[in-house]
C-alpha positions in Angstrom: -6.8 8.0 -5.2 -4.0 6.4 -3.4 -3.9 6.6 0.7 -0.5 7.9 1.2 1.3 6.7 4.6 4.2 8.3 6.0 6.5 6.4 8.5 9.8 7.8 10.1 11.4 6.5 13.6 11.6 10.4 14.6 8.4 12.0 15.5 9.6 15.4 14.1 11.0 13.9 10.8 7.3 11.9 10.2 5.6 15.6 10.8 7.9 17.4 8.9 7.8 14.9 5.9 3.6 14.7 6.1 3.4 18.3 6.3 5.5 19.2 3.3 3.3 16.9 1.7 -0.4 18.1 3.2 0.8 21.5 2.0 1.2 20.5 -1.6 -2.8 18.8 -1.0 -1.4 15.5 -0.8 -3.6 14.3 2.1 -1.8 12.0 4.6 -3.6 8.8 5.4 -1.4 8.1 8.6 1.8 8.9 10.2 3.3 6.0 11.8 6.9 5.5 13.5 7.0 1.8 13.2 7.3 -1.0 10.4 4.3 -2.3 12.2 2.4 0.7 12.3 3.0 1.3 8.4 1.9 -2.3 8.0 -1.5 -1.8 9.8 -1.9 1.5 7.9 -1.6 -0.5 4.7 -4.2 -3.3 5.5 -6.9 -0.8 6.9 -6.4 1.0 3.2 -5.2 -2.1 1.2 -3.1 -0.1 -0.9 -1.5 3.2 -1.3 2.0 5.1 -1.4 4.6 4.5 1.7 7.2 7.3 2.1 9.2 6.1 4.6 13.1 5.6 6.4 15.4 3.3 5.2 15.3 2.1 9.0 12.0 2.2 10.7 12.4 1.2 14.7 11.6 -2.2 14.1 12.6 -2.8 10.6 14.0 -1.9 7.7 12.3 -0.4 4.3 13.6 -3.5 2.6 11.7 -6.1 4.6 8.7 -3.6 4.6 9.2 -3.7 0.7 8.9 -7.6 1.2 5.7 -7.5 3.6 3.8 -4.4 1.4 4.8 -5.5 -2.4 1.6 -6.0 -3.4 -0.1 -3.4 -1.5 2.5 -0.3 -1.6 4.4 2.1 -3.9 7.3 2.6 -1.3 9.6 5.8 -1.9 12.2 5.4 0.6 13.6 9.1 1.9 17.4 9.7 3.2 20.6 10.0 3.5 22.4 8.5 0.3 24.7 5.9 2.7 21.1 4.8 4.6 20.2 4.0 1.5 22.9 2.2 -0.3 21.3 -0.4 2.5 18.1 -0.3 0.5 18.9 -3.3 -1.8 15.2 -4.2 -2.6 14.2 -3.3 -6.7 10.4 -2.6 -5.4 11.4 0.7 -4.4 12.1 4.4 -5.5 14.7 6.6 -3.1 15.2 10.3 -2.8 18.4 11.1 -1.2 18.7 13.5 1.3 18.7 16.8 1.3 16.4 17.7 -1.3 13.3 20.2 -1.7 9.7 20.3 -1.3 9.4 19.8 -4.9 11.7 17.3 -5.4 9.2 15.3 -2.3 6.2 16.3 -4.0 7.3 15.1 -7.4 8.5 11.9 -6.3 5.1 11.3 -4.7 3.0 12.7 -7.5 4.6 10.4 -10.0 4.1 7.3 -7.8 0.3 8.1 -7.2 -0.1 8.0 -10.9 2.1 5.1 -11.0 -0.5 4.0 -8.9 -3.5 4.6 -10.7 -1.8 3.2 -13.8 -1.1 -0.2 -12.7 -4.6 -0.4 -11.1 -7.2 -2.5 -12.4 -10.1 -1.4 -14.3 -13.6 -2.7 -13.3 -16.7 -2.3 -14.7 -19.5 -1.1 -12.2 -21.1 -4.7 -12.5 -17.5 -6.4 -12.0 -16.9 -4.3 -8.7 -20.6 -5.2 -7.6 -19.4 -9.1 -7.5 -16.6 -8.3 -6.0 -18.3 -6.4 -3.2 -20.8 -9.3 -2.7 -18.3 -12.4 -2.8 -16.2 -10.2 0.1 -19.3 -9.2 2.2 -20.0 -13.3 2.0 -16.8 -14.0 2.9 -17.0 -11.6 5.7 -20.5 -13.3 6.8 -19.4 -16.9 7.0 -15.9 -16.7 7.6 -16.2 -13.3 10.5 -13.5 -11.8 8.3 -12.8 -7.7 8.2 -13.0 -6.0 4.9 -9.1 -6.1 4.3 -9.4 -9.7 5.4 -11.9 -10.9 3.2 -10.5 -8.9 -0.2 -6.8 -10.7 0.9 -8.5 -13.9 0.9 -10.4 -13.5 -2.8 -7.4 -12.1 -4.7 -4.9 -15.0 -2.8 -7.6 -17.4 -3.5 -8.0 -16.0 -7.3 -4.2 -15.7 -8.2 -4.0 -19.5 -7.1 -6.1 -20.5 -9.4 -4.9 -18.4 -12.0 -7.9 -16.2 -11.9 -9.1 -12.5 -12.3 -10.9 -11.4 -9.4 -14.1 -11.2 -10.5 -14.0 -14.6 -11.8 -12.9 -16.0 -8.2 -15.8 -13.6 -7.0 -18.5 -15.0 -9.3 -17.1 -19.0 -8.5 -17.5 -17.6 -4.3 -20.9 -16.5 -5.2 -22.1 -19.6 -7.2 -21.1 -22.2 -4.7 -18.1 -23.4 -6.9 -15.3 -23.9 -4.5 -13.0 -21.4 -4.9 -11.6 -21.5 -1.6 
């Protein structure tokens, strides 16, 4: 399942948003009050669902849309003039006010929104995954995150799946 982030410049807004969603069992990854925050959320979890402001305290949703495209389903929460702002087609919007339900629909639909646009892999195709990253991570000192960033980039430049950029890491073809 999806990590779900929640990022809000106002303190009580990020709890109040997160706990209408914990109380519907949609566990909250992390609560963040930043762009940047949201940002290192979504590299620890490499992927997930970003509920979020239209203006964070450093940035807006629509520059976070740019940064997390690939790693985020971004539903962007407020007021319906904060987000006429939003011009960025990556993401959904609720305007405010609206209900619990309406929150925890939004969300449900872009977790399986989520799981729908993920990739299927075999238990031998995620095992060559697994080992071309923890190789990567070896000789180049790369993090987890790191080292999965660096096989998929390396893959879609080549015009590769992943496990075929995984298998050419682990036979010494020259991927990267």
């Amino acid at each position: 399942m999806a990590k779900i982030i929640v990022a809000f410049p106002d303190q009580t807004m990020c709890v109040r948003i997160a706990g209408a969603l914990e109380e519907a069992g949609f566990p909250v990854f992390r609560r963040c009050l930043s762009g940047a925050e949201a940002m290192r959320a979504l590299n620890l979890c490499q992927d997930g669902v970003l509920v979020c402001a239209p203006l964070l305290r450093d940035r807006t949703a629509d520059s976070l849309a740019a940064d997390a495209s690939d790693q985020a389903l971004m539903l962007v929460v407020g007021k319906p003039e904060r987000l006429a702002l939003c011009e960025s087609a990556n993401v959904f919007r609720l305007a405010w006010p609206f209900s619990k339900p309406e929150l925890t629909s939004a969300v449900r639909m872009l977790l399986q929104l989520h799981d729908m646009r993920k990739p299927r892999r075999e238990g031998d195709e995620k095992q060559i995954i697994e080992r071309a990253k923890l190789r990567l991570m070896e000789e180049r000192g790369l993090s987890e995150p790191e080292a999965h960033r660096m096989l998929q980039r390396a893959s879609m430049n080549k015009g590769l799946k992943m496990v075929e950029g995984a298998r050419r890491i682990m036979n010494g073809d020259g991927l990267l």
